[in-house]
C-alpha positions as CSV (number, residue, x, y, z in Angstrom):
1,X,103.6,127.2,124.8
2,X,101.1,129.8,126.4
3,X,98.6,128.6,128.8
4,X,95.1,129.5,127.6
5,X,96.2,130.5,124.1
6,X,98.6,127.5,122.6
7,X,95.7,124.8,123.1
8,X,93.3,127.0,121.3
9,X,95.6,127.8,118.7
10,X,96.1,124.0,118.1
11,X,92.7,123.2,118.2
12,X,91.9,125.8,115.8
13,X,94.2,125.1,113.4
14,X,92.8,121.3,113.1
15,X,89.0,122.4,113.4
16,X,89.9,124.2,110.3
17,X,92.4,121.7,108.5
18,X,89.8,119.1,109.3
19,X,86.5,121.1,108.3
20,X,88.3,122.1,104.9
21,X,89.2,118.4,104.1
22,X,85.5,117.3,105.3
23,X,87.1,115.2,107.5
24,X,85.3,111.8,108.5
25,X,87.0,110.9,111.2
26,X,89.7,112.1,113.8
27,X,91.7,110.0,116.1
28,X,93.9,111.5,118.8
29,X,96.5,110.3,121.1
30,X,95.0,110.7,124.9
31,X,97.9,110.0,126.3
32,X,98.9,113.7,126.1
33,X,96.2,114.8,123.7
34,X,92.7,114.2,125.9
35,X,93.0,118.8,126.1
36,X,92.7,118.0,122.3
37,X,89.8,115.8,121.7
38,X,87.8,117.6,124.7
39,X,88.6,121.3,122.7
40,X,87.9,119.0,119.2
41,X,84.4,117.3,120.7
42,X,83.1,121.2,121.4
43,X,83.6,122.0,118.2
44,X,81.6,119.3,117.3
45,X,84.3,117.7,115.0
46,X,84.0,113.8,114.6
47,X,86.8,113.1,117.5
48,X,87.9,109.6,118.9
49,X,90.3,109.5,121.4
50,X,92.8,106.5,121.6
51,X,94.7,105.0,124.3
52,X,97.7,103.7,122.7
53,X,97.6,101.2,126.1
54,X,94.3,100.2,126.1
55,X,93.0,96.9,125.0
56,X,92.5,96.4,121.4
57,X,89.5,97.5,119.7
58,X,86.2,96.0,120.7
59,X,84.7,96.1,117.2
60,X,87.5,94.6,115.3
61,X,88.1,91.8,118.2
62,X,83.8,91.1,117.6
63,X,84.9,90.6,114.0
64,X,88.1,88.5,114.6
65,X,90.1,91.3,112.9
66,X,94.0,89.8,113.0
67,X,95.6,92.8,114.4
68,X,93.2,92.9,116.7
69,X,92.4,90.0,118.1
70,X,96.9,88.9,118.3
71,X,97.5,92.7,119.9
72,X,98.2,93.3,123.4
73,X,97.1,96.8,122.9
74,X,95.8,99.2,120.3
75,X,99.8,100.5,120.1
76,X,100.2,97.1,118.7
77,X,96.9,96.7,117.2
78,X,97.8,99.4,115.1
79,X,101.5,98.8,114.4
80,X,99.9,95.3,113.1
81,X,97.6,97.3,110.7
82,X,100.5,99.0,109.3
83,X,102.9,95.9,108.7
84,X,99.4,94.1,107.1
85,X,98.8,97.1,105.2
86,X,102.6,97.8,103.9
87,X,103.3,93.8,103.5
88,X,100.4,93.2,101.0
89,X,100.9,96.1,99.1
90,X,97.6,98.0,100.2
91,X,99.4,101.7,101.4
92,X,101.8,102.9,99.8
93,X,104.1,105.2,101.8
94,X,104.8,108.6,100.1
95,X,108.6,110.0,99.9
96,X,107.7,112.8,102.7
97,X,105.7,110.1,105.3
98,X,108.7,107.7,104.3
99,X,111.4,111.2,105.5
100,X,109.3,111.6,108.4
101,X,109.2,107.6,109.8
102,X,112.1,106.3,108.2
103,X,114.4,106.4,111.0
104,X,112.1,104.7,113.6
105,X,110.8,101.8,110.9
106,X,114.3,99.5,111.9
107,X,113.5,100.1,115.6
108,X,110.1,99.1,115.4
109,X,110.6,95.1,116.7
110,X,107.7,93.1,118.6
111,X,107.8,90.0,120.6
112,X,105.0,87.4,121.0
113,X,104.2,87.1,125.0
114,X,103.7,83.6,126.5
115,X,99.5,84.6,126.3
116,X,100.1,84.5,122.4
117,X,99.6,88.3,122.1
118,X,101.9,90.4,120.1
119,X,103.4,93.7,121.6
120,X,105.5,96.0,120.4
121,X,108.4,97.3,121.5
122,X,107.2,100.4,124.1
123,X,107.4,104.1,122.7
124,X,110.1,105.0,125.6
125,X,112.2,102.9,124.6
126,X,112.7,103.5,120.5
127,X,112.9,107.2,122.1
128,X,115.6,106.8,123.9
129,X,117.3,104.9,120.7
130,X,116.5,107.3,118.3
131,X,116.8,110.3,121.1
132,X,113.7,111.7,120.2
133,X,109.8,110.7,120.4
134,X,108.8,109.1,117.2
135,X,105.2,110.7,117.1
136,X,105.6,111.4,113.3
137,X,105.0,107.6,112.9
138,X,102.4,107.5,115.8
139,X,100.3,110.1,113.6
140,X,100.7,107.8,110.7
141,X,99.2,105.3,112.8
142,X,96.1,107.2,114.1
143,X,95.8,108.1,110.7
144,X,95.8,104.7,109.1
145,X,93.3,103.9,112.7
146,X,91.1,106.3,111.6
147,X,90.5,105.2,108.6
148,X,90.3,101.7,109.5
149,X,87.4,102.5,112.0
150,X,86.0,104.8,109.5
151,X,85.9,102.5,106.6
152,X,85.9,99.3,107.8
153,X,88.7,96.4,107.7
154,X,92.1,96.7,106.8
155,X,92.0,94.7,103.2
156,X,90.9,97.7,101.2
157,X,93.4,100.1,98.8
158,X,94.3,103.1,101.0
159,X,96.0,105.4,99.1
């Protein structure tokens, strides 16, 4: 890491990953990321920064969107999207994403509060089980988030 030149670097290198793919959408972590989607937004990428402990989304919530509306944040809003999307046959997980998230899928457990709301077990702790940060299976999730908010729903083919 090299003040001044690492951040650019980064943000360069996703300006032109995301401008070769025509990239619709790009969701970021803002948590650690906010450098990120401030560097992305002057580039004038289409950047949307998520709080992983924020409340869930306000649009799917309008729309009575199941993850949503049973998620005590968007961690668990989008944890929910991925279960939904996996359990009903929807997104397939290739052999590489499968190598990279493998490890932290049998970690991944939630609870339902006494509110109703579903939360997932917190980030710090599957780190210190697996002894590193899982956010390989955090990008899978602001990937799958992006194209939810994108697209729409959660009940379409994603491949």
């Amino acid at each position: 890491w090299i003040d001044g030149k690492t951040p650019k670097d980064i943000i360069n290198q996703i300006t032109r990953i995301a401008r070769e793919y025509n990239a619709s959408l790009i969701c970021v972590d803002v948590g650690w990321g906010v450098w990120l989607t401030m560097g992305l937004e002057d580039k004038h990428l289409p950047v949307l920064g998520i709080n992983f402990a924020s409340q869930p989304t306000r649009e799917r919530m309008k729309a009575k969107n199941y993850s949503a509306t049973n998620a005590t944040n968007v961690r668990a809003e989008m944890h929910l999207d991925f279960q939904d999307l996996c359990e009903n046959g929807v997104l397939e997980v290739t052999k590489d994403v499968m190598d990279e998230i493998g490890e932290v899928l049998p970690y991944i457990t939630s609870e339902r509060k006494a509110n109703g709301k579903i939360q997932i077990r917190p980030k710090a702790e599957v780190k210190a089980i697996i002894g590193k940060s899982p956010d390989g299976f955090d990008a899978v999730l602001l990937s799958l988030h992006a194209l939810i908010m994108f697209f729409g729903g959660s009940s379409e083919p994603i491949i």
